[in-house]
Backbone bond lengths (Angstrom), bond angles and torsions (degrees), N, CA, C in turn:
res aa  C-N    CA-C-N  psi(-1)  N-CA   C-N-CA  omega(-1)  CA-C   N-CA-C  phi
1 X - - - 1.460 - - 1.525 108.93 -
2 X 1.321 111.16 153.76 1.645 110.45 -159.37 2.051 83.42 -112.39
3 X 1.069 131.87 145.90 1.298 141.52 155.17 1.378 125.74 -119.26
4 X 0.840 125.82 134.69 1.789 134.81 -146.88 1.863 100.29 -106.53
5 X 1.530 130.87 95.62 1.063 112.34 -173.34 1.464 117.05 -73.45
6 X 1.670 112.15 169.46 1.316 116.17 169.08 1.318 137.54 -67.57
7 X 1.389 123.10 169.04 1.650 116.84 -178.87 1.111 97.61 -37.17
8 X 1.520 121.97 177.96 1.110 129.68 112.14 1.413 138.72 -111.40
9 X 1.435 99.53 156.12 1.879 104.05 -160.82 1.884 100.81 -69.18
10 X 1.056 134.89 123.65 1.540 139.92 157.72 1.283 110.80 -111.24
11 X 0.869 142.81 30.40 1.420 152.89 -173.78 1.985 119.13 -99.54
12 X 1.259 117.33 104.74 1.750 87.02 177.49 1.609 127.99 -81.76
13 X 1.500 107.67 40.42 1.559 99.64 153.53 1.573 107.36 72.43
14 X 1.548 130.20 1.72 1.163 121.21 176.53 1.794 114.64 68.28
15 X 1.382 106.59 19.29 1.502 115.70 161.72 0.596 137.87 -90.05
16 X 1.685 139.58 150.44 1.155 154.60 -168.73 1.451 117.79 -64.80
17 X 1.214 108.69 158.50 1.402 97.83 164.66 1.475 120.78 -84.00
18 X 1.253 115.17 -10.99 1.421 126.07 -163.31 1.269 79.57 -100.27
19 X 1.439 139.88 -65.56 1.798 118.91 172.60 1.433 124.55 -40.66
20 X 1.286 108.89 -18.63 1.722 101.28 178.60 1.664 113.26 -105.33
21 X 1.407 104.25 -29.78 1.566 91.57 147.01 1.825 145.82 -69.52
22 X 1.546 97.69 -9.72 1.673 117.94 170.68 0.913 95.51 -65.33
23 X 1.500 122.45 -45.89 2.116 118.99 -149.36 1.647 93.16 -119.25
24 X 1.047 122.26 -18.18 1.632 86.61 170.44 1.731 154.08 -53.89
25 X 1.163 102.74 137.08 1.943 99.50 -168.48 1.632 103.63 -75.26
26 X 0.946 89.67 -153.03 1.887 103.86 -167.13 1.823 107.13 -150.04
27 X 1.110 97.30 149.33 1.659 104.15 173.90 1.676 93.08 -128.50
28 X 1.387 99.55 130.26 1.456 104.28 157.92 1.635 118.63 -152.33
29 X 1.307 113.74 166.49 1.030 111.04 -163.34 1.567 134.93 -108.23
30 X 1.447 97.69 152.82 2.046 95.16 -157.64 1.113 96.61 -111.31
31 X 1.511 105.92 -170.07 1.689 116.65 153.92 1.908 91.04 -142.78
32 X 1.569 116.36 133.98 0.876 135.95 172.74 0.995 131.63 -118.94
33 X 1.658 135.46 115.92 1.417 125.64 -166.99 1.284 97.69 57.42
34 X 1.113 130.70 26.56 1.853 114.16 -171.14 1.096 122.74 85.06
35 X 1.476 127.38 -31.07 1.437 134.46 -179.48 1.824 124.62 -71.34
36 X 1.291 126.45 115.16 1.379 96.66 171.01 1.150 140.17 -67.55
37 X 1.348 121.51 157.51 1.510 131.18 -147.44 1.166 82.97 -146.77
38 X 2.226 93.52 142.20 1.643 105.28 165.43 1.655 80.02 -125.03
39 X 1.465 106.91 134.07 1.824 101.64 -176.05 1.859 90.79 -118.02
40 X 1.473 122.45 148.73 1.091 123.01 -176.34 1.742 94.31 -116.63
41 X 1.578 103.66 134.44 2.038 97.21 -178.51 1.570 82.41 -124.06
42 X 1.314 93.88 143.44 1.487 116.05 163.58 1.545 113.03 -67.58
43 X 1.535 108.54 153.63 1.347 113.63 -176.59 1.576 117.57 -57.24
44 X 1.563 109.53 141.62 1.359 119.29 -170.02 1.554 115.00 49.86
45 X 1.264 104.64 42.80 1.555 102.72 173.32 1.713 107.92 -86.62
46 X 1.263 133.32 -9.04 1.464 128.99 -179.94 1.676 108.94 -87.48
47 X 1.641 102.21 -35.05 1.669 89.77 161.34 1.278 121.03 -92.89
48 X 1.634 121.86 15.96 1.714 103.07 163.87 1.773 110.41 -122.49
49 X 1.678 87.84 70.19 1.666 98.77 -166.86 1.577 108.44 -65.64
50 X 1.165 130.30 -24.69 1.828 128.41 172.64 1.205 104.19 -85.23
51 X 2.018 135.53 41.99 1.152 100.20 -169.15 1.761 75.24 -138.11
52 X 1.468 109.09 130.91 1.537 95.16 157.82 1.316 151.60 -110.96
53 X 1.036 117.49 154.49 1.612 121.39 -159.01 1.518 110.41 -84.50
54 X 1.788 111.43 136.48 1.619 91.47 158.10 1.738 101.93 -64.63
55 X 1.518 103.85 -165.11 1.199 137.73 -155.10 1.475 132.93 -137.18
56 X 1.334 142.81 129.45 1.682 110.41 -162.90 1.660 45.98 -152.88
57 X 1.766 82.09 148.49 1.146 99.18 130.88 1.510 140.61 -168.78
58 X 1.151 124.66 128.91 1.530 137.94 -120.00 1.701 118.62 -117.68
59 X 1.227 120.67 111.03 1.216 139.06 -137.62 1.591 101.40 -124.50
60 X 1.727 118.58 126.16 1.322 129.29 -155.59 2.091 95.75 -106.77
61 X 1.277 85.15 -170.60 1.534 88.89 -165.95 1.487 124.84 -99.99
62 X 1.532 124.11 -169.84 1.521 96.92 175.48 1.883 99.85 -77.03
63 X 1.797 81.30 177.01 1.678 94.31 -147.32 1.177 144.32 35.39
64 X 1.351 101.52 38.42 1.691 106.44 -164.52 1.637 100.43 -112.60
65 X 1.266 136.03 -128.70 1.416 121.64 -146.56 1.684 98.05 161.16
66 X 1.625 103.17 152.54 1.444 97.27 -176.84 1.820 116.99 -89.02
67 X 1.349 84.90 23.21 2.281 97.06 -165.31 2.276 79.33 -105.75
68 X 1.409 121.87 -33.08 1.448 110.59 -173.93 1.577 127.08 -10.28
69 X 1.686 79.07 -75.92 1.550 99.83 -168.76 1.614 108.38 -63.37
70 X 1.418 131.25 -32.06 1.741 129.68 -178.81 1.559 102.94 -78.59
71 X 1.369 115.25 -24.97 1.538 98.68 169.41 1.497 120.16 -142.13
72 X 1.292 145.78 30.26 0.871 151.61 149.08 2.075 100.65 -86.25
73 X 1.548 79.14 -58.38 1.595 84.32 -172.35 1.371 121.60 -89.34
74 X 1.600 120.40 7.36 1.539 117.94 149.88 1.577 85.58 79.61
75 X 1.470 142.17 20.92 1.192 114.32 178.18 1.557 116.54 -50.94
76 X 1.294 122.87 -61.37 1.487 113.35 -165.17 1.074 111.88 -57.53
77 X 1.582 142.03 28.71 1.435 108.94 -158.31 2.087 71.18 -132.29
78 X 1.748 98.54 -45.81 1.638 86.36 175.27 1.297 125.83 -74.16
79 X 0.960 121.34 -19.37 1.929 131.06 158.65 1.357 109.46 -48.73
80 X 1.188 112.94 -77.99 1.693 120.35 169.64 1.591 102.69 -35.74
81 X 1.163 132.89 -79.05 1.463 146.70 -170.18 1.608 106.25 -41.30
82 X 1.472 111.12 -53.39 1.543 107.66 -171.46 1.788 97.82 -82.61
83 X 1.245 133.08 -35.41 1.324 128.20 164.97 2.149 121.57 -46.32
84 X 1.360 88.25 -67.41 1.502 63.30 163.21 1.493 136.38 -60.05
85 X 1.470 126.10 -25.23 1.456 138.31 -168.91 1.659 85.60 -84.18
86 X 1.366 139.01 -5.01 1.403 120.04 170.86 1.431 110.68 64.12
87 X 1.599 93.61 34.86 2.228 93.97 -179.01 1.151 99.72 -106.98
88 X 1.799 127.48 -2.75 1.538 137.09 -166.34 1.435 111.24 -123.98
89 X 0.969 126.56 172.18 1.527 142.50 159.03 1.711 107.31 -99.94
90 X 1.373 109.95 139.10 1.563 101.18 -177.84 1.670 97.47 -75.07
91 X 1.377 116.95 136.07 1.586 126.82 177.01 1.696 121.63 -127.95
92 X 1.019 134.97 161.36 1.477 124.85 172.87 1.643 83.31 -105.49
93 X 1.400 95.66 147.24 1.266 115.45 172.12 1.551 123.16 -128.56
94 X 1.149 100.79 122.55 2.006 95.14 -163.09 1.490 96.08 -116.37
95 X 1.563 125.07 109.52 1.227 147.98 158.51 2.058 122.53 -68.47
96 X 1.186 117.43 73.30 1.312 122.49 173.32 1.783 125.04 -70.70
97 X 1.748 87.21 140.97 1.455 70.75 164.62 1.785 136.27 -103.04
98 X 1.212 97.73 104.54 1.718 113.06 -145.99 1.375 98.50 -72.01
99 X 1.109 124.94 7.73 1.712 117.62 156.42 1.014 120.28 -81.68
100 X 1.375 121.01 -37.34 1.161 143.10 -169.98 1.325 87.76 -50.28
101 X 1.776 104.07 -90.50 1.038 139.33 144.90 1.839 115.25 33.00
102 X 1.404 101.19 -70.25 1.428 122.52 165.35 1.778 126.46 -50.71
103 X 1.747 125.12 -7.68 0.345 109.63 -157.59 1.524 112.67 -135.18
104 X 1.127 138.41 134.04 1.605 128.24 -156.77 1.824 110.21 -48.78
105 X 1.277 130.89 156.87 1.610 133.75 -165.38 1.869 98.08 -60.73
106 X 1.667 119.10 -46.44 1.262 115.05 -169.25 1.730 93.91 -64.90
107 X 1.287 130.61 -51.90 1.075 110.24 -158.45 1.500 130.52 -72.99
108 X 1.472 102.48 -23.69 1.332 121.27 159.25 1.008 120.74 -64.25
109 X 1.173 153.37 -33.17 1.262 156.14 110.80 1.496 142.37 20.79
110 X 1.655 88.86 -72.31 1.409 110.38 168.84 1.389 110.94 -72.82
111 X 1.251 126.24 -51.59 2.142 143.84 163.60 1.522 79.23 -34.29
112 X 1.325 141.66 -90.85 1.075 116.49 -118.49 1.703 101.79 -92.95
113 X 1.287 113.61 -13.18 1.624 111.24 -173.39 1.543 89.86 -73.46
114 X 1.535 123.36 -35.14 1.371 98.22 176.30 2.026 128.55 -100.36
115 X 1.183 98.32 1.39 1.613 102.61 -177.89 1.614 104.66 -118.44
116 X 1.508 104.13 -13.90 1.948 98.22 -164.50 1.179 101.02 75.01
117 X 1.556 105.03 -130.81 1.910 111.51 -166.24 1.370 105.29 -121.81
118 X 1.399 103.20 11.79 1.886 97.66 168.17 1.430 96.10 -97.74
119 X 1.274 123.98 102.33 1.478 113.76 169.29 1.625 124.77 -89.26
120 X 1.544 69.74 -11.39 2.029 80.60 -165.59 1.346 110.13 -58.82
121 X 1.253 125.33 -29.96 1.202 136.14 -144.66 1.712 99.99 -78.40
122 X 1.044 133.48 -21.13 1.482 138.37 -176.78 1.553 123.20 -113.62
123 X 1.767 109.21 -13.27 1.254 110.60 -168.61 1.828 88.53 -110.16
124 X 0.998 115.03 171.95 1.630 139.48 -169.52 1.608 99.01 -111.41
125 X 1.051 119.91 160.46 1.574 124.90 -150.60 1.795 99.19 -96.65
126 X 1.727 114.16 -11.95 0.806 120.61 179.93 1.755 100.82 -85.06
127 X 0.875 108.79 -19.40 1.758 130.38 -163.82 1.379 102.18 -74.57
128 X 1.257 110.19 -50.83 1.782 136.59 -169.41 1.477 105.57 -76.25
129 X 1.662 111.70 -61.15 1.441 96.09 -175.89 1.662 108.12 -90.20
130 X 1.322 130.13 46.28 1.147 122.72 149.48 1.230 131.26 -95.15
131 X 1.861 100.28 -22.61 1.483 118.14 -167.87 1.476 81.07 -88.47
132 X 1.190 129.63 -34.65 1.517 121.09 -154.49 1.841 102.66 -73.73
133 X 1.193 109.51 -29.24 1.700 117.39 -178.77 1.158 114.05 -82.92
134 X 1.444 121.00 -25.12 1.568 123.82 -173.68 1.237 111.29 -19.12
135 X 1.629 106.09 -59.22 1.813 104.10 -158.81 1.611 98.74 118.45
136 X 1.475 130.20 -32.67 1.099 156.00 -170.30 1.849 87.70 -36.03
137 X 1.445 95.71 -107.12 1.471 88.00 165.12 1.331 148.21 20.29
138 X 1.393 102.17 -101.97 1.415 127.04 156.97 1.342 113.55 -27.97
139 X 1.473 126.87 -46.94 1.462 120.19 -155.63 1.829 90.30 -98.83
140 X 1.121 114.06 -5.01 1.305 108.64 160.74 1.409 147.93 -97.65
141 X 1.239 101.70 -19.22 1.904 138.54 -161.72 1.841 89.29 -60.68
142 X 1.680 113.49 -27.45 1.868 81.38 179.08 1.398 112.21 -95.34
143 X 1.582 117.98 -6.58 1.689 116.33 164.19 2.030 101.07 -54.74
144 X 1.338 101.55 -67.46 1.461 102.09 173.54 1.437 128.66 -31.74
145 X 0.998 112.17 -71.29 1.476 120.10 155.20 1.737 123.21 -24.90
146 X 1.028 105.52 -42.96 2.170 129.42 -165.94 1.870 96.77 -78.71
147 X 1.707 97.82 -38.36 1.546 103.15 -169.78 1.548 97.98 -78.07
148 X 1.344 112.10 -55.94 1.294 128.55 -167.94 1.727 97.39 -34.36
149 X 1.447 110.37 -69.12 1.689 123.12 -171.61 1.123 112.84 -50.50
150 X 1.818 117.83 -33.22 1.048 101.36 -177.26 2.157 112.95 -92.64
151 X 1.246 101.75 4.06 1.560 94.38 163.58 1.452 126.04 -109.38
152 X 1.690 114.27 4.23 1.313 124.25 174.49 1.365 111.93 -124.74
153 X 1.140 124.04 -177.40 1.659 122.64 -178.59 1.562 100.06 -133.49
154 X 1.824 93.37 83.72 1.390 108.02 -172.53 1.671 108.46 -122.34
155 X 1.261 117.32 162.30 1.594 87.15 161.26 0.983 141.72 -119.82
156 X 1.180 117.18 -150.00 1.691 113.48 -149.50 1.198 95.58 -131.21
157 X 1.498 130.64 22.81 1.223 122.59 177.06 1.539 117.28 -118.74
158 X 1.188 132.34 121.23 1.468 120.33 169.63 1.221 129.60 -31.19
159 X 1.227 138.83 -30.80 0.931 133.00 134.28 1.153 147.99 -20.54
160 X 1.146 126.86 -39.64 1.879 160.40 -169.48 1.120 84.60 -100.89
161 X 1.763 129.21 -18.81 1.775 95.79 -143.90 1.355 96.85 -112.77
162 X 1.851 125.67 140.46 1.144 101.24 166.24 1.841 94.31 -132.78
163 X 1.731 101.03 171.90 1.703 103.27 -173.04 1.451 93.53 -132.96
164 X 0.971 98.37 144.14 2.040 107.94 172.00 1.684 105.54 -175.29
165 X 1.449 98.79 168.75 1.967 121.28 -147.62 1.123 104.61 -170.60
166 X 1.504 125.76 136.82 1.258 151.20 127.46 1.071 119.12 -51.17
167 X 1.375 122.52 106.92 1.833 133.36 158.25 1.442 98.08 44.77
168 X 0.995 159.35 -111.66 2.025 154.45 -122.43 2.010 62.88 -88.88
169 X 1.494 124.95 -63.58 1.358 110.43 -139.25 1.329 116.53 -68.31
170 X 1.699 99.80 -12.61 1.800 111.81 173.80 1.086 107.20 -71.41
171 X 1.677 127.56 -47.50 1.553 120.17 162.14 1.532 114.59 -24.38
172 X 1.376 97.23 -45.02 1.921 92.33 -163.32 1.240 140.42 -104.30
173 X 1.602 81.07 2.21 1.637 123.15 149.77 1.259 148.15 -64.23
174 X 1.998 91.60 -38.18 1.250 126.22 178.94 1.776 116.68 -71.01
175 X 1.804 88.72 -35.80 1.420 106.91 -157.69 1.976 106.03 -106.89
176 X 1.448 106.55 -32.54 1.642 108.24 153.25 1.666 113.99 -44.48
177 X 1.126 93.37 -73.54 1.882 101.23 -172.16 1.851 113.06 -59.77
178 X 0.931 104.01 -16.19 1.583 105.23 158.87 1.440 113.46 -93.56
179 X 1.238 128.36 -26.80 1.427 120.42 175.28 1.551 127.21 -50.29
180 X 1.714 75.06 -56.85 1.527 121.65 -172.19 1.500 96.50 -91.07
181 X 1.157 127.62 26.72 1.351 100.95 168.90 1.547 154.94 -76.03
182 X 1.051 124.83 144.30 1.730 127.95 -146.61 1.744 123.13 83.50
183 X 1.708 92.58 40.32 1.638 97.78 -159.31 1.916 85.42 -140.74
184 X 1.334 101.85 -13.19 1.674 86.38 174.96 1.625 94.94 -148.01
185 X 1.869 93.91 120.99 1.750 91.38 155.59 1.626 130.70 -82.55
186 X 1.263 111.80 4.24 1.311 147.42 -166.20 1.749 126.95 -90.77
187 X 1.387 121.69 30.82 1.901 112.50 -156.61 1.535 120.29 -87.96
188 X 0.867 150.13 88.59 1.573 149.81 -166.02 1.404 96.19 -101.91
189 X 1.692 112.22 131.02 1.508 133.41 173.52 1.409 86.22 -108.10
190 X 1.091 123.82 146.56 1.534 127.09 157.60 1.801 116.77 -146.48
191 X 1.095 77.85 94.16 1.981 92.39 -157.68 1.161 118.49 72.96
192 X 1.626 107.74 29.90 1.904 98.78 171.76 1.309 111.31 -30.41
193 X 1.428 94.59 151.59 1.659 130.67 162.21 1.545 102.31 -93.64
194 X 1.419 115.69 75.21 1.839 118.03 169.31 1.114 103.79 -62.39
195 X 1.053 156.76 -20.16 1.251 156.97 -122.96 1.864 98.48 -95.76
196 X 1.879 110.48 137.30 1.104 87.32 -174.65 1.618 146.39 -86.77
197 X 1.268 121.17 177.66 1.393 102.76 165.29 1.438 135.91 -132.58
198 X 1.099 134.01 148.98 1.452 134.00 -148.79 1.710 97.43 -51.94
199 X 1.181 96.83 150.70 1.273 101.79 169.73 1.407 142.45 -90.47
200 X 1.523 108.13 142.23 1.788 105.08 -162.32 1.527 89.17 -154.09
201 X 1.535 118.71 -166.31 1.208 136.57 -163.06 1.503 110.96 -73.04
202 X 1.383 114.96 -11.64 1.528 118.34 -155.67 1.561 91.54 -114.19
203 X 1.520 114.48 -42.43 1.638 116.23 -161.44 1.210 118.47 -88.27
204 X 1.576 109.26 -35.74 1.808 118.53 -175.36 1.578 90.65 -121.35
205 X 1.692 101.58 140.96 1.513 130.57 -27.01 1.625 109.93 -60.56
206 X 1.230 118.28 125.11 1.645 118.59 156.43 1.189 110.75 -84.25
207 X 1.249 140.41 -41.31 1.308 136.56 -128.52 1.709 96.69 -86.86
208 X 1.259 126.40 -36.46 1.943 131.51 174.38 1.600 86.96 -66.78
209 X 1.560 120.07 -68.24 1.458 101.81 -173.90 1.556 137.72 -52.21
210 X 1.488 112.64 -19.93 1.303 121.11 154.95 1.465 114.99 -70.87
211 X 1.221 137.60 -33.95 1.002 118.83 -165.85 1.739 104.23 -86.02
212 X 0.941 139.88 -32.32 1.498 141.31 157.79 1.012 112.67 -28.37
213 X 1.419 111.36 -85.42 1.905 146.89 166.05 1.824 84.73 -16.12
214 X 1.018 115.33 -91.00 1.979 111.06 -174.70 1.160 109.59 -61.31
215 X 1.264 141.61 -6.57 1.644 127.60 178.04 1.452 85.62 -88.40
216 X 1.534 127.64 -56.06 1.700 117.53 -167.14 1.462 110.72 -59.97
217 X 1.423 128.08 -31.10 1.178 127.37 -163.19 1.821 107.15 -67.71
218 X 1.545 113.79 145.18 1.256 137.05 167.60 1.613 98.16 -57.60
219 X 1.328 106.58 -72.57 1.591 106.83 -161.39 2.076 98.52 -125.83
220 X 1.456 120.26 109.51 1.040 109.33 152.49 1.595 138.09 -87.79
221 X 1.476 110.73 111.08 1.681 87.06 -154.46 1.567 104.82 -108.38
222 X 1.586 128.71 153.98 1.248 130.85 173.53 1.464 117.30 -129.49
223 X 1.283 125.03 114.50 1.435 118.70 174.84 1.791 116.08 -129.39
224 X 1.323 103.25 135.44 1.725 119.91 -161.49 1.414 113.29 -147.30
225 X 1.592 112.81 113.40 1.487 113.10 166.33 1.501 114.50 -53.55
226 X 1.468 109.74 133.49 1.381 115.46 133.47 1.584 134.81 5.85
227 X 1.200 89.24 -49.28 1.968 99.04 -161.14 1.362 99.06 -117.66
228 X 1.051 121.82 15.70 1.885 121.72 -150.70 1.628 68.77 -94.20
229 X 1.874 89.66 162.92 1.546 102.37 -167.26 1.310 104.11 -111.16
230 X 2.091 124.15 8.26 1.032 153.03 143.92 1.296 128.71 -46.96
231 X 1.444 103.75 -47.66 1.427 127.36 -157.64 1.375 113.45 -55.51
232 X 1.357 125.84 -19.22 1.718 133.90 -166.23 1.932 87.69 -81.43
233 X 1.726 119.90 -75.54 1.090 137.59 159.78 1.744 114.51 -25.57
234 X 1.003 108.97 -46.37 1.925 110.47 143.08 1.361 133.32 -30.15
235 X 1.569 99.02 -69.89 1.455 112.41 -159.39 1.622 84.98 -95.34
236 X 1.178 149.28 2.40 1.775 118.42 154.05 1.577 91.07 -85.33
237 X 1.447 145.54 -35.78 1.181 109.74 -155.50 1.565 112.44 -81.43
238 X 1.345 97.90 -17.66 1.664 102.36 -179.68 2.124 94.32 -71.07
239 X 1.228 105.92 -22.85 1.594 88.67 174.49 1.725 119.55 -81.39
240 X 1.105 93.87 -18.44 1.782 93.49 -169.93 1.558 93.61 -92.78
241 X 1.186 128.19 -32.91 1.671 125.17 150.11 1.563 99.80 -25.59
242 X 1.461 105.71 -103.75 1.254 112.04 174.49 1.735 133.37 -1.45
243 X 1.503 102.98 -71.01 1.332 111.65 -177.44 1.364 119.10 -72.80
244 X 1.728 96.90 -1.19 1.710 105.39 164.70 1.555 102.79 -97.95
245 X 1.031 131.31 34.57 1.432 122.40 175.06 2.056 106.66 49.57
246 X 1.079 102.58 37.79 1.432 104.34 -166.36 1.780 125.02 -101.82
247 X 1.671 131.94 86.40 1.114 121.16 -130.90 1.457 96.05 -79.97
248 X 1.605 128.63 150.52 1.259 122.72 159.70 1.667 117.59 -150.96
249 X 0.687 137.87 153.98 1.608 146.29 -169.97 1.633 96.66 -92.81
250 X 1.688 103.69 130.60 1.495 93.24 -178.00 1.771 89.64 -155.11
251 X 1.463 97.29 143.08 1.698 104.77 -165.77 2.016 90.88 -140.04
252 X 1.938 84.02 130.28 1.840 80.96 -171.75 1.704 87.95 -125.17
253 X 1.482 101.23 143.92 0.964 100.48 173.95 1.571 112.54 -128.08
254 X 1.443 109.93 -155.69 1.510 117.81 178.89 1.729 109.09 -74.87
255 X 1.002 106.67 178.95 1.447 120.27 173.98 1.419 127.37 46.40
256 X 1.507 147.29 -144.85 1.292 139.50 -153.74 1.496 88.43 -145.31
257 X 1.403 88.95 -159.36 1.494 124.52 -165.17 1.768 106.07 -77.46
258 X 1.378 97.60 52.39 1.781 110.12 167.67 1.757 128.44 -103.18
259 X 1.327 103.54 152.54 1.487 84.90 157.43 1.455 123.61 -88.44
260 X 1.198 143.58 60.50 1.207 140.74 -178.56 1.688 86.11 -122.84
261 X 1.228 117.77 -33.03 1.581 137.51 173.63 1.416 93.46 -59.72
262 X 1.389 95.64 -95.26 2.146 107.93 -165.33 1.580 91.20 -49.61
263 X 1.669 173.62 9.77 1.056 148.47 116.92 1.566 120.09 -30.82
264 X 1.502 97.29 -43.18 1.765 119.83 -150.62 1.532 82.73 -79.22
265 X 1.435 121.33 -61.41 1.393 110.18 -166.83 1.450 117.54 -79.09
266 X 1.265 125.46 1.02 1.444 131.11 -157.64 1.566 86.03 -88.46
267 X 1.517 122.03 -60.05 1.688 149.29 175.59 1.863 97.15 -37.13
268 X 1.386 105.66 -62.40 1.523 107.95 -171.97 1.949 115.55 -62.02
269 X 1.104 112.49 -45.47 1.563 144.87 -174.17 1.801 90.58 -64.33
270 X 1.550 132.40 -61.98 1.152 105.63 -169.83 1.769 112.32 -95.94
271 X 1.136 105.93 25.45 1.280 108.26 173.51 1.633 106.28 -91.22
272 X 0.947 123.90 -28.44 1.679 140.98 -179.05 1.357 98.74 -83.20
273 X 1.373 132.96 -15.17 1.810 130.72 -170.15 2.025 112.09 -81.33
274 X 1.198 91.55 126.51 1.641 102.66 158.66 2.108 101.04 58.35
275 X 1.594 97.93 31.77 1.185 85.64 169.91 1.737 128.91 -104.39
């Protein structure tokens, strides 16, 4: 069954600026498992240290970077914004960089002592999405996860937990929450990359592990421009969903493979979280 999500609120609620500087959160930055991390904490999260947080956690695209989502995609400003308007749950949100991520500790290592976090800039796109398909990742994301809990006060329950990605990060979104499945009630595609990938221990068989992964899930969500050059690779997986009796929430809008899009769905996606 296809479900059509709701607006979403973009509005600031008729607040102050001095109210949105009282309640605003913070993004700052980690290293996890080795990987860099931009983690976003809700306001006064250092004085409510016995209290725990759900969890999102939110995965950028190819050539993208773990800084994407805080400033391409304006997270703190719509977190803050939909938090005061009371359209959210306060959440920690941990932003990785899942290329990185993708890639064994020596080699990441060596990439970043010599590029930092622009990696793109030296590898070839054939270069990028190989590390990005490995499986690498995936077969790691619940060490990540194990570290993560133990340096935030997040939880540990599927419930609390949610996972979502932009295009390469919907791949790894697609393919985490099937790994890991019964570990997130939480799944956001946002211009997945369905597209397939060679097969290894993590990818084949997907198709039983997807179908679990979306039968356990609370909310499966999918959102895809119009014009996106994805969108064909979209509309079979939303059919083989389908012809699996497989329910998911799916919202299409105008335009392509932008962030003016992944804002729109990022806003809609955590309004549906941990409720």
């Amino acid at each position: 069954m296809c479900l059509m999500a709701g607006m979403c609120l973009m509005t600031s609620c008729g607040k102050s600026e001095t109210d949105y500087a009282s309640q605003a959160g913070t993004i700052v930055r980690d290293t996890i498992l080795g990987v860099p991390c931009c983690v976003y904490l809700p306001c006064a999260y250092a004085e409510r240290a016995r209290e725990v947080f759900p969890v999102l956690y939110l995965q950028h695209g190819m050539y993208g970077s773990e800084d994407d989502w805080s400033t391409q995609g304006q997270l703190l400003h719509w977190m803050d914004s939909l938090l005061q308007c009371g359209a959210v749950r306060e959440m920690v949100v941990v932003m990785p960089d899942n290329f990185l991520g993708s890639m064994a500790p020596a080699e990441r290592q060596a990439l970043m002592k010599a590029e930092g976090s622009v990696h793109w800039q030296k590898l070839s796109a054939e270069q990028e999405r190989a590390y990005e398909m490995s499986g690498y990742w995936e077969s790691h994301f619940a060490q990540f996860m194990e570290e993560t809990e133990q340096r935030y006060h997040v939880s540990t329950c599927p419930s609390q937990r949610a996972i979502a990605g932009l295009s390469m990060g919907g791949f790894h979104t697609m393919h985490v929450s099937h790994h890991l499945h019964g570990q997130f009630d939480y799944i956001g595609l946002f211009s997945p990359a369905t597209i397939p990938a060679e097969p290894n221990a993590i990818y084949d068989p997907w198709e039983e592990e997807v179908r679990i992964a979306a039968t356990e899930a609370k909310v499966y969500w999918i959102g895809i421009g119009r014009e996106d050059f994805l969108y064909e690779y979209v509309k079979n997986y939303r059919l083989w969903l389908e012809a699996n009796h497989l329910e998911y929430t799916y919202y299409e809008s105008a335009g392509g493979h932008t962030w003016d899009n992944w804002q729109d769905y990022i806003c809609r996606f955590m309004k549906l979280l941990f409720r």
